[in-house]
C-alpha positions in Angstrom: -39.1 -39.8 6.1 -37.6 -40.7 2.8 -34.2 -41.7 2.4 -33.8 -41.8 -1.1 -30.5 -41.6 -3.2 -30.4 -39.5 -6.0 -30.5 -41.0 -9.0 -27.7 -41.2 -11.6 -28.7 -38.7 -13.8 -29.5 -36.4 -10.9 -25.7 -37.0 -9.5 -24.4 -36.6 -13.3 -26.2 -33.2 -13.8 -24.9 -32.3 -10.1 -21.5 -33.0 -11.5 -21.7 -31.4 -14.8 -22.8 -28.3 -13.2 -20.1 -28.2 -10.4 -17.5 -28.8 -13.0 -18.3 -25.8 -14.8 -18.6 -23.6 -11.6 -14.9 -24.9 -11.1 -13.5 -24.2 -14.1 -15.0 -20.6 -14.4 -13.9 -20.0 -10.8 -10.4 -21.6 -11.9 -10.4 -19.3 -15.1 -10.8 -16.0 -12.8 -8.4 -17.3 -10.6 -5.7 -17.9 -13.4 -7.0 -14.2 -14.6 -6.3 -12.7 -11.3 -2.8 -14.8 -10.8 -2.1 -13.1 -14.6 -2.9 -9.3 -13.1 -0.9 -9.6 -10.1 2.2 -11.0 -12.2 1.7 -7.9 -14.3 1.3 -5.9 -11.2 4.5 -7.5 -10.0 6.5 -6.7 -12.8 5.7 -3.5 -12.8 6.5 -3.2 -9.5 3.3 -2.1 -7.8 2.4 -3.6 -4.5 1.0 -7.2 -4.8 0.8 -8.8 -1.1 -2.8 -7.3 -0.5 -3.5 -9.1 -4.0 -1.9 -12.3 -3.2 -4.0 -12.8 0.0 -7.2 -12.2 -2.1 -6.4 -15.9 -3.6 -6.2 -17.9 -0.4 -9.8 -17.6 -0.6 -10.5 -18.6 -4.0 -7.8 -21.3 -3.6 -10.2 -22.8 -0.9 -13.3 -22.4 -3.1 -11.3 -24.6 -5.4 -10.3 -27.3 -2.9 -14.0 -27.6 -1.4 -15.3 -27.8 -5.1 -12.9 -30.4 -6.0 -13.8 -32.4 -3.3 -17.4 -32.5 -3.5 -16.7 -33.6 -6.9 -14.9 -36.7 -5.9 -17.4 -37.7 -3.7 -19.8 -37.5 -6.3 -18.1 -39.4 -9.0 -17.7 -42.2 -6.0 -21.4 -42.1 -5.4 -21.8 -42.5 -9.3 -19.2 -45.6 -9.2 
């Protein structure tokens, strides 16, 4: 078998493209933080709401991190 790295520009376009999923993912999570504040203000229930971003939260944290390791690989 081949055990080829991928190349530079490969890794760079991996990157480029997993930035933007995490910033679109972090734009509807700063979206759906801004609906449950309103939700909380106006006193409707929220704690069904809240849960629904521990998941999203993750997403975040396993993109992030499989950004770092590719910006090591690139370094």
């Amino acid at each position: 078998m081949d055990d080829e790295k991928p190349s530079q520009e490969d890794l760079k376009s991996k990157l480029k493209i997993l930035t933007i999923i995490f910033y679109i993912i972090l734009l509807i999570w700063l979206v759906f933080i801004g609906f449950i504040v309103s939700k909380l203000i106006s006193g409707g229930e929220t704690t069904s709401l809240f849960i629904g971003t521990i998941p999203i939260v993750g997403i975040l944290i396993i993109l992030s991190q499989i950004k770092s390791k590719i910006k090591k690989e690139i370094n």
